[in-house]
MARLO-65489 format. One record per residue (C-alpha): residue number from 1; residue in three letters; x, y, z. Coordinates in steps of 0.2 Angstrom, whole numbers, plus 5000, padded with zeros to 4 digits. Layout:
% MARLO-65489
@num NUM, residuo ala, px X, py Y, pz Z
...
//
This chain:
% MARLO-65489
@num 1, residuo unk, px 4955, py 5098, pz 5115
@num 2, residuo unk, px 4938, py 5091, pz 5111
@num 3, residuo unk, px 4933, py 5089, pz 5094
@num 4, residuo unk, px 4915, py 5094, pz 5092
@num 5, residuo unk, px 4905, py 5088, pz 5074
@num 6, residuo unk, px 4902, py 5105, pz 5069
@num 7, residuo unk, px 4923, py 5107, pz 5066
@num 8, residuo unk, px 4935, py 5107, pz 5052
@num 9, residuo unk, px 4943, py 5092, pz 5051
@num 10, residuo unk, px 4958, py 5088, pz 5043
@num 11, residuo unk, px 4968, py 5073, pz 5041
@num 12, residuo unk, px 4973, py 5074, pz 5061
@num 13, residuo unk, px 4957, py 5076, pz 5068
@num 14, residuo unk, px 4949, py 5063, pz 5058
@num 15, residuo unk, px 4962, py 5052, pz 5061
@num 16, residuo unk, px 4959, py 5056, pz 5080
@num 17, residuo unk, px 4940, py 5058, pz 5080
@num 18, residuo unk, px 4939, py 5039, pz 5071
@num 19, residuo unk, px 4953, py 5030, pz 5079
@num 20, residuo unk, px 4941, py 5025, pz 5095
@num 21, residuo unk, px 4928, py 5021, pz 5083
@num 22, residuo unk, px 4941, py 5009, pz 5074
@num 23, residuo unk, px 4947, py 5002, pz 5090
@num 24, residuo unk, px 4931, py 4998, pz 5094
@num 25, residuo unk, px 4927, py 4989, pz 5079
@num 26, residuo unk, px 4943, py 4980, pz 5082
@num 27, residuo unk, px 4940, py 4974, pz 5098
@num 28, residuo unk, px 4922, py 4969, pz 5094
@num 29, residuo unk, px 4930, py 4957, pz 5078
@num 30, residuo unk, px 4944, py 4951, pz 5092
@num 31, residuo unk, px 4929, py 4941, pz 5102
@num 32, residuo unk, px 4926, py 4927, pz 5088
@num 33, residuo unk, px 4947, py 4925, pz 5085
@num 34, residuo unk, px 4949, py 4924, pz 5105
@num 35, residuo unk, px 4937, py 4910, pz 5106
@num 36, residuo unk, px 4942, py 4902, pz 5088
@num 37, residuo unk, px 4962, py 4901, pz 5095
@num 38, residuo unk, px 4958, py 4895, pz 5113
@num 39, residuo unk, px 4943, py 4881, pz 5103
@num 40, residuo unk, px 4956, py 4876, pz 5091
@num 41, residuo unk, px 4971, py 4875, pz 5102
@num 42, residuo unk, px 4963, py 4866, pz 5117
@num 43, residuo unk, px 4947, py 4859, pz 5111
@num 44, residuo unk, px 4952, py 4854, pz 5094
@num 45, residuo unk, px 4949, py 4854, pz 5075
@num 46, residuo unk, px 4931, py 4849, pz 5073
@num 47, residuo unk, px 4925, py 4862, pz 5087
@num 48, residuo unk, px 4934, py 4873, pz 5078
@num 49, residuo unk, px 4927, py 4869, pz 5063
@num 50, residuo unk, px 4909, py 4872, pz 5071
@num 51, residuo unk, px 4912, py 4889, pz 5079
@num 52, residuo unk, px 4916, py 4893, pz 5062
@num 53, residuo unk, px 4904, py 4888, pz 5053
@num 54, residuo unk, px 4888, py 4892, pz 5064
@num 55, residuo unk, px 4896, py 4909, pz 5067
@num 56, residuo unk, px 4888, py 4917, pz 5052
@num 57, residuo unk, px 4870, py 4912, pz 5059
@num 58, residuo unk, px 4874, py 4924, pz 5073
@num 59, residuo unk, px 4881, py 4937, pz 5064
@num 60, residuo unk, px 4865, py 4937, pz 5054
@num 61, residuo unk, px 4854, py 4938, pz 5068
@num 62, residuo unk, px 4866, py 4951, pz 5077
@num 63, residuo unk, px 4866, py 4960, pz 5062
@num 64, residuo unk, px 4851, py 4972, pz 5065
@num 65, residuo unk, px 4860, py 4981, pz 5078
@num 66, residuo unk, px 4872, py 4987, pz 5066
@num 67, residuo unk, px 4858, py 4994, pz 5056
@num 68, residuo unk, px 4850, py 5002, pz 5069
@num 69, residuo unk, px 4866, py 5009, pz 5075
@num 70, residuo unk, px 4871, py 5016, pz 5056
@num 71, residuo unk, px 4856, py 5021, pz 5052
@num 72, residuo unk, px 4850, py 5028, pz 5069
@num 73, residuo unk, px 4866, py 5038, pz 5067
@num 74, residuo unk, px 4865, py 5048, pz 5051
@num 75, residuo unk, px 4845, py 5053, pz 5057
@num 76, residuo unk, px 4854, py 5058, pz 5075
@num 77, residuo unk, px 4865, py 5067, pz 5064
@num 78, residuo unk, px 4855, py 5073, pz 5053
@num 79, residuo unk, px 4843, py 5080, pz 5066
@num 80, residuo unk, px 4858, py 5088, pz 5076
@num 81, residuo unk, px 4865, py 5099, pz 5061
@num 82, residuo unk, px 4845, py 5106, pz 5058
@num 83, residuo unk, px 4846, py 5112, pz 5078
@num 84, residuo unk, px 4834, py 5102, pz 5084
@num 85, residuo unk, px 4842, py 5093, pz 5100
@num 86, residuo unk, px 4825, py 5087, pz 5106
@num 87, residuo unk, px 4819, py 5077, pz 5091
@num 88, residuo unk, px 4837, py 5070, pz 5090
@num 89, residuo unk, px 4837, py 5062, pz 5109
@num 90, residuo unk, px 4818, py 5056, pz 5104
@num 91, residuo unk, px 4824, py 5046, pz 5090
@num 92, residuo unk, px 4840, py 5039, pz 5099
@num 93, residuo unk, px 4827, py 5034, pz 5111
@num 94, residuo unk, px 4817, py 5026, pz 5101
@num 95, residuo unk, px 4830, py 5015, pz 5089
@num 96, residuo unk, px 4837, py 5008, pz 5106
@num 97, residuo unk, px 4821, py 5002, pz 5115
@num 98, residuo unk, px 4815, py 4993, pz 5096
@num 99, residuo unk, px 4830, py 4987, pz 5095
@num 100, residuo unk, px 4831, py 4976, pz 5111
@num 101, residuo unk, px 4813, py 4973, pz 5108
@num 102, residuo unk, px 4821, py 4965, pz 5094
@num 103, residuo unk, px 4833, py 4957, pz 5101
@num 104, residuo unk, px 4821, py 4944, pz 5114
@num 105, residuo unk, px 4813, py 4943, pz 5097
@num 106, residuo unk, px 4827, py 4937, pz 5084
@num 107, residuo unk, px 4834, py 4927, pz 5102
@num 108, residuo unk, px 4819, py 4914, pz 5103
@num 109, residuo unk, px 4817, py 4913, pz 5082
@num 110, residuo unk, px 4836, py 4908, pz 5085
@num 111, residuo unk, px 4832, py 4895, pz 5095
@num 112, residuo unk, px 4821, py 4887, pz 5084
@num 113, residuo unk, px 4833, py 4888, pz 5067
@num 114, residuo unk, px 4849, py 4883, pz 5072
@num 115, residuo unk, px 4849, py 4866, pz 5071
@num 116, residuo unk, px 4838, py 4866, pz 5053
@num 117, residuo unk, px 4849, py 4879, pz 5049
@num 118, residuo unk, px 4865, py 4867, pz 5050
@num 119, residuo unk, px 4857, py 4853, pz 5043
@num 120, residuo unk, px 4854, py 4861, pz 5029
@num 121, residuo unk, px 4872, py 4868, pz 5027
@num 122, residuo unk, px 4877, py 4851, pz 5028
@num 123, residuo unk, px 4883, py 4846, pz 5046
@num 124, residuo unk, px 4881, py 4829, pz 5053
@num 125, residuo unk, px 4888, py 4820, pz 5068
@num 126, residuo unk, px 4899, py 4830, pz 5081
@num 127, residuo unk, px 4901, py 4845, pz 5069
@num 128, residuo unk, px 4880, py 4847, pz 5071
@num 129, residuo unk, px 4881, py 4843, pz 5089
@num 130, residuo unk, px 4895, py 4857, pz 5093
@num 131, residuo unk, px 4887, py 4870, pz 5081
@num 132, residuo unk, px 4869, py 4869, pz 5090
@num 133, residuo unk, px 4877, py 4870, pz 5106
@num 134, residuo unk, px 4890, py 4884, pz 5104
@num 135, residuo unk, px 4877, py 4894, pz 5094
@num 136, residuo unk, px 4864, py 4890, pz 5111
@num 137, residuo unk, px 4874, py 4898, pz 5124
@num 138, residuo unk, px 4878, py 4911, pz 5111
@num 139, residuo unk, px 4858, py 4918, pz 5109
@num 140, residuo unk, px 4856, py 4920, pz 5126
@num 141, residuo unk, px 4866, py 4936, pz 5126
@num 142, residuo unk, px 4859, py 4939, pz 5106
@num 143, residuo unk, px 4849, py 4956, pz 5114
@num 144, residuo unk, px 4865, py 4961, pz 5122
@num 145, residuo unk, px 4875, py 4959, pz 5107
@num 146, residuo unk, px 4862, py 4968, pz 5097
@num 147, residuo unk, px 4863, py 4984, pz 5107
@num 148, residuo unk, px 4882, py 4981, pz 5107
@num 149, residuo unk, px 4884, py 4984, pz 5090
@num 150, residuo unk, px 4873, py 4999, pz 5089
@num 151, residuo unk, px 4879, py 5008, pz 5101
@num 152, residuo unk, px 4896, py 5004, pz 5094
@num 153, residuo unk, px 4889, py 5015, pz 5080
@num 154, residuo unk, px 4880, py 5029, pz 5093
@num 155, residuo unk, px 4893, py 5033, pz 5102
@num 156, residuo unk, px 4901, py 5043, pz 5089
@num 157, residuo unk, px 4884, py 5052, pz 5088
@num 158, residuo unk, px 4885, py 5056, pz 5107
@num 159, residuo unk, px 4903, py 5065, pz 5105
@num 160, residuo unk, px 4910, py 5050, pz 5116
@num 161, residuo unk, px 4919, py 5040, pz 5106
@num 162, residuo unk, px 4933, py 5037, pz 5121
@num 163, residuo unk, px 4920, py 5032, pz 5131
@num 164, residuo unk, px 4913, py 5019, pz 5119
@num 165, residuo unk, px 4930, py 5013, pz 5117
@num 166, residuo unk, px 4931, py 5011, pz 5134
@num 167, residuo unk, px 4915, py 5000, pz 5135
@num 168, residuo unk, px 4921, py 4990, pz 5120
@num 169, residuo unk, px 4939, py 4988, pz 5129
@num 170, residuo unk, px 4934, py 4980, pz 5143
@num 171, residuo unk, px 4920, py 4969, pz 5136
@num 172, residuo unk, px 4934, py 4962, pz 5125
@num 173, residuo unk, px 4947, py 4959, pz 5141
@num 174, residuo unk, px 4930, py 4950, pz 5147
@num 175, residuo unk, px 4931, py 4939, pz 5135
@num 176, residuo unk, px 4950, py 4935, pz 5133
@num 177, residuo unk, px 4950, py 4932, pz 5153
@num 178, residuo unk, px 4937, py 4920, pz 5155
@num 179, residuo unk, px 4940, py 4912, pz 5137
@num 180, residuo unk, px 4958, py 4907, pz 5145
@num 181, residuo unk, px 4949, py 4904, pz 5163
@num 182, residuo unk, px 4936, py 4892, pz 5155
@num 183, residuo unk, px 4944, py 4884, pz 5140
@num 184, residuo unk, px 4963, py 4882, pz 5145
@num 185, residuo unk, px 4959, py 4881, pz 5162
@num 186, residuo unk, px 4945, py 4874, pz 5167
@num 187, residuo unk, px 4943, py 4863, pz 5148
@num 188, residuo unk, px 4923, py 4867, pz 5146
@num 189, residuo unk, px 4928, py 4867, pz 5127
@num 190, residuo unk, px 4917, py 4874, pz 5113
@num 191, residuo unk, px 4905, py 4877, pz 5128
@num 192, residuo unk, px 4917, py 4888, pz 5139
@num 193, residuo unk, px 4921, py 4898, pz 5125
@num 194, residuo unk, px 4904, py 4902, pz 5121
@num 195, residuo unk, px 4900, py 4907, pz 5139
@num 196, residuo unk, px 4913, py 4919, pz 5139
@num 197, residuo unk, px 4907, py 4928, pz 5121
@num 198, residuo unk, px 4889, py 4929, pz 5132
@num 199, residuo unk, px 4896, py 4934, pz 5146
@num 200, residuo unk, px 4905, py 4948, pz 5136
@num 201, residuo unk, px 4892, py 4953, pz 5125
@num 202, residuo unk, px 4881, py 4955, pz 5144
@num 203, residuo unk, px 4894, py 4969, pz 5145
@num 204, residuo unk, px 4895, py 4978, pz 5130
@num 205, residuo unk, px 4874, py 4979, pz 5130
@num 206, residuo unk, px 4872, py 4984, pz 5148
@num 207, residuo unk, px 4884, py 4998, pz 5151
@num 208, residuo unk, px 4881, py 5010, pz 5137
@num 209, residuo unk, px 4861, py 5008, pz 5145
@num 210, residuo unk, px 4865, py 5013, pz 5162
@num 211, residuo unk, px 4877, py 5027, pz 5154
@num 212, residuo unk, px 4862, py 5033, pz 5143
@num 213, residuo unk, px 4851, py 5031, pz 5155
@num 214, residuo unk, px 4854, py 5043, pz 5164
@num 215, residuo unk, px 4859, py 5061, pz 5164
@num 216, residuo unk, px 4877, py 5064, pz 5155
@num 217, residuo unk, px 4889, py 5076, pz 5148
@num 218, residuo unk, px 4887, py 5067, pz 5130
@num 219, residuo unk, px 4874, py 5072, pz 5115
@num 220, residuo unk, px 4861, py 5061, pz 5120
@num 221, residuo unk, px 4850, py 5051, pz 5133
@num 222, residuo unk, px 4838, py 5041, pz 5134
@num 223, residuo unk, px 4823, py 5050, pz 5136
@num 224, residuo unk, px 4803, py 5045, pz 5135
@num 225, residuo unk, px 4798, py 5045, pz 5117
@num 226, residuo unk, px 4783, py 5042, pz 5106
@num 227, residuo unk, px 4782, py 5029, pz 5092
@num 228, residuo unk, px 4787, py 5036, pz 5076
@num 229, residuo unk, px 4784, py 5027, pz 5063
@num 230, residuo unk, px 4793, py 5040, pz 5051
@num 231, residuo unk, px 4809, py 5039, pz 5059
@num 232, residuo unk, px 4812, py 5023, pz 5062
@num 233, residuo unk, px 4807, py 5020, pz 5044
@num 234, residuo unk, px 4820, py 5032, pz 5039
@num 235, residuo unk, px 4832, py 5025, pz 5052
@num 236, residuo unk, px 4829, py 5008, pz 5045
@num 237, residuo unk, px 4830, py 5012, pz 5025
@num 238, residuo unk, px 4848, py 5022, pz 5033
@num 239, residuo unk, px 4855, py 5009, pz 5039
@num 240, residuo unk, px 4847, py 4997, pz 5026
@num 241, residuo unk, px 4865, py 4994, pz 5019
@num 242, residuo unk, px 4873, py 4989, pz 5034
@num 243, residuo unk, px 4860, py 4977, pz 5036
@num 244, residuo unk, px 4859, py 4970, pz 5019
@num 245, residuo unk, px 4880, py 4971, pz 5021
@num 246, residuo unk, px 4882, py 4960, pz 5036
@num 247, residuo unk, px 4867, py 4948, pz 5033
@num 248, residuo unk, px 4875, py 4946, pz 5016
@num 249, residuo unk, px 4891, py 4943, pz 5022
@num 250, residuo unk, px 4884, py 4928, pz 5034
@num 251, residuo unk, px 4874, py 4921, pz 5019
@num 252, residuo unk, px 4890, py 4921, pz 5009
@num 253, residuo unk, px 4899, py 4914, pz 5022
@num 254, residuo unk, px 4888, py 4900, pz 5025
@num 255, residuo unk, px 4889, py 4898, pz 5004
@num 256, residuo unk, px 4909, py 4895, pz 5008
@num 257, residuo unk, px 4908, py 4883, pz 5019
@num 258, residuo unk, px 4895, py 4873, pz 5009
@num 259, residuo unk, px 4907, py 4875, pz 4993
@num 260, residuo unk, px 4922, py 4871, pz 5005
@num 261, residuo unk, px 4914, py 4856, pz 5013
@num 262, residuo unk, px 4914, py 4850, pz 4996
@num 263, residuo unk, px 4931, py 4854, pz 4990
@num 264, residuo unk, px 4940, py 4852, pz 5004
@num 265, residuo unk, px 4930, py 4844, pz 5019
@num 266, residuo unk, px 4932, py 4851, pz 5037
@num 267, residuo unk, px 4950, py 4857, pz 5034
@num 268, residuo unk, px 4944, py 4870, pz 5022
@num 269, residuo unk, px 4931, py 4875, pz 5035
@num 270, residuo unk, px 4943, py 4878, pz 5047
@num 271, residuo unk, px 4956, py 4887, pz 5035
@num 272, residuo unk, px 4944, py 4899, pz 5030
@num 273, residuo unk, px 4940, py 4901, pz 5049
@num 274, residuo unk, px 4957, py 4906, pz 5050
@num 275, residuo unk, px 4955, py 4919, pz 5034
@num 276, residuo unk, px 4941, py 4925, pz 5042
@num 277, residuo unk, px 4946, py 4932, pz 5058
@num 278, residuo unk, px 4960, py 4941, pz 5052
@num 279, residuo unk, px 4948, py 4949, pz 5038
@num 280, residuo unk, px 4935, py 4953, pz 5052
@num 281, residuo unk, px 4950, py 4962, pz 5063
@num 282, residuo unk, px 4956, py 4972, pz 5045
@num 283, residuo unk, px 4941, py 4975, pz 5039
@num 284, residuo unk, px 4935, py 4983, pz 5056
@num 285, residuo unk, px 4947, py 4994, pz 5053
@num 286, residuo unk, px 4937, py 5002, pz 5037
@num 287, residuo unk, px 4920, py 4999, pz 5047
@num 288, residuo unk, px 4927, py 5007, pz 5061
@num 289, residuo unk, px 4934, py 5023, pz 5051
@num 290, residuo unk, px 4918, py 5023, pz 5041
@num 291, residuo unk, px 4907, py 5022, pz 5056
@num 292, residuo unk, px 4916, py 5037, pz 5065
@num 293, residuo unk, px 4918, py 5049, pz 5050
@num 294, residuo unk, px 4895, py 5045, pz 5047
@num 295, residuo unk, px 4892, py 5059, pz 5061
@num 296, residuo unk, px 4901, py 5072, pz 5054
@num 297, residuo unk, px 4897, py 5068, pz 5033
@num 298, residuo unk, px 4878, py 5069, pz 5040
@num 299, residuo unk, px 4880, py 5084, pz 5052
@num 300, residuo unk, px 4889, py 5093, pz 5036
@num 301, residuo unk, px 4876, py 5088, pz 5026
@num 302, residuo unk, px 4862, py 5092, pz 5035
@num 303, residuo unk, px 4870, py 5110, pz 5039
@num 304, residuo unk, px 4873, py 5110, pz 5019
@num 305, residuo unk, px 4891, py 5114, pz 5023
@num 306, residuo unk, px 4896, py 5108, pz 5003
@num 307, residuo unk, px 4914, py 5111, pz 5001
@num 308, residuo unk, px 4918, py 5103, pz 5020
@num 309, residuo unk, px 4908, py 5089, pz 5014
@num 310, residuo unk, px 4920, py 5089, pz 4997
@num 311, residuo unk, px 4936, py 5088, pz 5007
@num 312, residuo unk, px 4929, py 5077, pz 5019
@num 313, residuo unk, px 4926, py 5061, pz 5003
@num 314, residuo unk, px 4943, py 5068, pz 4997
@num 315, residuo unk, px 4951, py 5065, pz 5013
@num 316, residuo unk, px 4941, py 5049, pz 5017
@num 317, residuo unk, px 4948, py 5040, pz 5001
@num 318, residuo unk, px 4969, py 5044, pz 5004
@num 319, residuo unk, px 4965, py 5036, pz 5022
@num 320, residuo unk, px 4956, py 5020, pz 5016
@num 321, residuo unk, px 4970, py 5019, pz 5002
@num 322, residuo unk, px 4985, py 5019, pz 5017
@num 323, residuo unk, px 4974, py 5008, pz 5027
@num 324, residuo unk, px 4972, py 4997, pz 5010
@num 325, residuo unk, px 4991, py 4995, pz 5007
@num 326, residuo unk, px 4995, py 4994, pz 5023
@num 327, residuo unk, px 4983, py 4977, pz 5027
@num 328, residuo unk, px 4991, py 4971, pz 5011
@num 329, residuo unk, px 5007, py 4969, pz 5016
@num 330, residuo unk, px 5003, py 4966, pz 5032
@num 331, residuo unk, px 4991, py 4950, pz 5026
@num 332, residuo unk, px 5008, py 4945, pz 5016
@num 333, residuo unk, px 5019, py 4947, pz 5029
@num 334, residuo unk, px 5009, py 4936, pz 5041
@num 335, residuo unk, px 5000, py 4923, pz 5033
@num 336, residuo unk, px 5011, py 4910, pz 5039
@num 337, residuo unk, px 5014, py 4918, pz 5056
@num 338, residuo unk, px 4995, py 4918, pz 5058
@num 339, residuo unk, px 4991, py 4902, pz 5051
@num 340, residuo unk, px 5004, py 4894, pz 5065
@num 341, residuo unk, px 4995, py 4902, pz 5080
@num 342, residuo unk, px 4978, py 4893, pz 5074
@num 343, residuo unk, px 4983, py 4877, pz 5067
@num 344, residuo unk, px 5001, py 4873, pz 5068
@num 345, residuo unk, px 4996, py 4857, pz 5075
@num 346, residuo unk, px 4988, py 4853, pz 5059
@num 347, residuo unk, px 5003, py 4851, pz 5044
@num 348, residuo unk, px 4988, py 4849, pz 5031
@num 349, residuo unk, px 4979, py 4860, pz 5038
@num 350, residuo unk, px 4991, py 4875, pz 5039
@num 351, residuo unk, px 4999, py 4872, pz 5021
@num 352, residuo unk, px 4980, py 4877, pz 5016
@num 353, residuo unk, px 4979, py 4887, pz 5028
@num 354, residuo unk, px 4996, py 4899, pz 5023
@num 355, residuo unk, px 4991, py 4897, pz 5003
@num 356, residuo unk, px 4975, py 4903, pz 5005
@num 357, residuo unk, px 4982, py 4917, pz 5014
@num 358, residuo unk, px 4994, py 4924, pz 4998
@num 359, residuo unk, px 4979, py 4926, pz 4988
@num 360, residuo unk, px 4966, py 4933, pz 4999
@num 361, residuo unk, px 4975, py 4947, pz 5005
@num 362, residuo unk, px 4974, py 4954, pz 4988
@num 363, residuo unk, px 4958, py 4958, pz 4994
@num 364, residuo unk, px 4962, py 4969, pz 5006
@num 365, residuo unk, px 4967, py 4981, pz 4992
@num 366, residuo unk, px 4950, py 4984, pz 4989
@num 367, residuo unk, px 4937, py 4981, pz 5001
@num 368, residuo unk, px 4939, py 4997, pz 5010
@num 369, residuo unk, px 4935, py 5009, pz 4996
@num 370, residuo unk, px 4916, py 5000, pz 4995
@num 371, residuo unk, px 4915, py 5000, pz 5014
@num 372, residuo unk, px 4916, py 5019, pz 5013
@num 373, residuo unk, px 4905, py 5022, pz 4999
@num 374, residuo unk, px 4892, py 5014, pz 5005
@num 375, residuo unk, px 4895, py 5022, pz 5024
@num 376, residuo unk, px 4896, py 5039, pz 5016
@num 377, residuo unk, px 4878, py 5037, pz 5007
@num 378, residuo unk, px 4872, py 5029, pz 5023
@num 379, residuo unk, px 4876, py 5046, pz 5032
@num 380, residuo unk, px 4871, py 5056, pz 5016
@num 381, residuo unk, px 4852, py 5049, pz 5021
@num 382, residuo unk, px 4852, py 5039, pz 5004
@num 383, residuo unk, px 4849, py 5023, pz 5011
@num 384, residuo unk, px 4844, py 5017, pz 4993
@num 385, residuo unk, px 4859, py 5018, pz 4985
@num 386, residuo unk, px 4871, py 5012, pz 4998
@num 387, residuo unk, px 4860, py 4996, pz 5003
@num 388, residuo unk, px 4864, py 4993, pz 4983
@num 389, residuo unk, px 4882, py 4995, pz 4983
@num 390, residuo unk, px 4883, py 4981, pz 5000
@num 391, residuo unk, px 4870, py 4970, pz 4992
@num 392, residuo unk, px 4881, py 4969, pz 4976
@num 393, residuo unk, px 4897, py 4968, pz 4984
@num 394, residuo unk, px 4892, py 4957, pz 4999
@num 395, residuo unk, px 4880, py 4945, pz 4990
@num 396, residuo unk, px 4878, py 4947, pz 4973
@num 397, residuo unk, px 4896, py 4947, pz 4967
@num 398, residuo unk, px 4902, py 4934, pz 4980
@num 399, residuo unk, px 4890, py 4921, pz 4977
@num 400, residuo unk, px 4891, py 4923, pz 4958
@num 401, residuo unk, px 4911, py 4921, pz 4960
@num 402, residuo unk, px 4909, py 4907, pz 4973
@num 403, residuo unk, px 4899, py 4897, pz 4963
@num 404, residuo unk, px 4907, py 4898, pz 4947
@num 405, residuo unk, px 4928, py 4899, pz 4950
@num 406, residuo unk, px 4929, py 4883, pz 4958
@num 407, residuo unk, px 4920, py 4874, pz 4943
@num 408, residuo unk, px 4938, py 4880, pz 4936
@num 409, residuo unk, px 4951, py 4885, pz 4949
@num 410, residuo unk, px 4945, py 4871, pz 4963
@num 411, residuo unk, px 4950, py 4877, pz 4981
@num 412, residuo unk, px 4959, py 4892, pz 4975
@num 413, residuo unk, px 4944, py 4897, pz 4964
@num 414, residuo unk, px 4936, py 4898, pz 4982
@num 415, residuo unk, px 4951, py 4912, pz 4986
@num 416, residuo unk, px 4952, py 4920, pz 4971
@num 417, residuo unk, px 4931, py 4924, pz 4971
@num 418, residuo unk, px 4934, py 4935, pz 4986
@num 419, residuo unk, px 4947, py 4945, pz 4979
@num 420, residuo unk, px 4936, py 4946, pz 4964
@num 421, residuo unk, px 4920, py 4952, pz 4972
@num 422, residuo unk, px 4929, py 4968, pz 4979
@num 423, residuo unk, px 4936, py 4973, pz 4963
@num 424, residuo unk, px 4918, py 4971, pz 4955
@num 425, residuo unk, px 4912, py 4982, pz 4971
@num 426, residuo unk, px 4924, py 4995, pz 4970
@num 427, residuo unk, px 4921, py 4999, pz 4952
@num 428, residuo unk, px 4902, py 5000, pz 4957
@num 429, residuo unk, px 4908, py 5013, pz 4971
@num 430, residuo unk, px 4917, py 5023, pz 4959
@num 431, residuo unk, px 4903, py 5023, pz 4948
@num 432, residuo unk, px 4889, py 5030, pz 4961
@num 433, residuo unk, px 4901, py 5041, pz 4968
@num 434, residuo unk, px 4903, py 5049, pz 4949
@num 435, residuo unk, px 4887, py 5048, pz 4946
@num 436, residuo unk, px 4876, py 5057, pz 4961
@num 437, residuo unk, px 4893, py 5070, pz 4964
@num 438, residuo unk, px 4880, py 5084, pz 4958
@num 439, residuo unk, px 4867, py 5080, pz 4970
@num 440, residuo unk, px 4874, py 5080, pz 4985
@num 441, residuo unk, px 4888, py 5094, pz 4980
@num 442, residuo unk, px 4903, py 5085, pz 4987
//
């Protein structure tokens, strides 16, 4: 049976409507853990250390997919529950041409900032040399990588969440094939395994064009469109928070690694690599719901559907807490088990490496909540108020933890600030979702 946006949905189909959406997500966070275990097994710890820490450079450049994706989708959405089928293909049209245009635009400025980028961060010697590279062959395919995360996001719009899942699928077996063809077998090192993430990305941007661009049994196509300034305005100020979210998430990141640089040198970088991955694969899980259940919370909403929009947050927040308790015990359950399959080879390394990972699971108890809220105003078409809950959560409350807990926990402070930062967030959540309950009826 195929579930249409227009349905009720209770817990089983929005369990099944998301779950392509959340493997998706997952498969897209799988690509930097592929080529971080295939670096740090077969290349080594300082290459490891430099995918690590020019990865956040990337994922703030890539970012602007995301927002055009999220954003795109609540207009789509939007414009799909007013009955206007025309003005909904017009406006996907028109966020994926700006955003490749984008893309060849964010690619060449990427060039020319990596390597000041670093140095500032603080990288010398071979870990400058191997960041700049990996981060070189990596901005070739930055367009690809953009449209690969929005339509990560459109698919859902399109009533073809399988599909995308599909897409995502095999761009993912792409990159674990030739990561273990070019770095195991062929030892190109920290350049192998960012040729394959290229290579990938190539997939993952050029499929979903060709299906798009053509006739399709999905909700959209790319059509010929006029600029409008309007929409992509509103599409931009939409997806505002997943663009402030993910930006601020690189920034922080890059803030780690200077703080850990200073407590603990490269093996702190490449332990909070290690944390990192396994957050970016949990935490896809809460993008992934959030981004699948957008469509139908902004076809509800434009359709002034109130009490299916009730149920739906109501719904939204027992999933996320399952999930939430579920990653927690997971992150406890594994930490050691993990921490061996990166840096076993290490014994300094993976004893920081498996403390770390005791505390920083606690965070998973929380994270999800504000990932939701702020999804769940993205596709409410308040771009204003979700942007605010990510840049709190994402920036604001990390950095001001980052900075701070070390001066009096050292290294741990480092792992206790991220725990700390989502409990700050959720109560923020909590506090929007009282507070603008009246407006939007839910």
């Amino acid at each position: 049976m195929v579930i249409q946006l227009s349905d009720h949905f209770n817990y089983s189909r929005l369990l099944r409507y998301t779950a392509p959406s959340i493997i998706m997500m997952v498969f897209t966070s799988i690509y930097g853990v592929v080529d971080g275990f295939f670096v740090s097994n077969f290349a080594g710890k300082t290459p490891f250390a430099a995918v690590n820490f020019i990865y956040p450079f990337l994922m703030i450049l890539g970012s602007v997919g995301f927002m055009f994706g999220t954003g795109g989708s609540a207009l789509i959405a939007l414009t799909f529950g007013m009955g206007d089928k025309k003005k909904a293909n017009e406006v996907f049209s028109l966020v994926v041409y700006t955003a490749a245009v984008c893309g060849l635009v964010l690619s060449l400025l990427g060039f020319l900032l990596v390597r000041p980028v670093a140095v500032l961060m603080g990288a010398e010697g071979r870990l400058l040399q191997d960041s700049v590279s990996y981060a070189g062959i990596c901005l070739l395919a930055l367009p690809f990588f953009i449209l690969q995360y929005e339509f990560q996001c459109l698919f859902a719009t399109a009533e073809k969440p399988k599909f995308g899942l599909y897409v995502t699928v095999a761009s993912g077996v792409t990159n674990i094939i030739l990561d273990a063809l070019f770095v195991a077998v062929f030892h190109w090192g920290l350049e192998g395994a960012a040729a394959a993430t290229a290579l990938s990305q190539l997939v993952g941007g050029v499929i979903p064009l060709l299906y798009f661009g053509r006739k399709n049994s999905s909700l959209l196509q790319l059509v010929k469109c006029k600029f409008d300034a309007h929409a992509l305005w509103k599409t931009c100020t939409n997806g505002s928070s997943e663009l402030m979210s993910n930006i601020s998430m690189s920034f922080v990141s890059m803030l780690y690694n200077v703080q850990l640089m200073k407590y603990a040198g490269e093996n702190g970088i490449a332990a909070y690599g290690v944390l990192m991955y396994v957050s970016m694969i949990f935490q896809a899980v809460f993008i992934g719901y959030a981004v699948g259940v957008a469509p139908v919370v902004g076809y509800h909403h434009g359709a002034d559907h109130h009490e299916e929009l009730k149920g739906l947050l109501q719904r939204n927040i027992l999933v996320i807490a399952v999930f939430s308790v579920l990653m927690f015990v997971a992150g406890q359950l594994l930490g050691k088990p993990l921490s061996l399959l990166f840096v076993g080879y290490d014994k300094e390394l993976l004893q920081i490496t498996a403390h770390a990972f005791m505390i920083f699971s606690f965070s998973f108890l929380f994270s999800g909540f504000a990932i939701m809220g702020s999804s769940f105003f993205s596709a409410l078409n308040d771009g204003l108020t979700s942007a605010l809950i990510s840049f709190l959560r994402t920036l604001v409350f990390q950095c001001m933890a980052v900075l701070i807990f070390p001066l009096f926990w050292e290294i741990d402070g480092i792992w206790l600030s991220i725990v700390a930062a989502e409990i700050m967030a959720v109560t923020v959540t909590v506090l929007f979702l009282i507070g603008k309950r009246k407006r939007y009826h839910y």
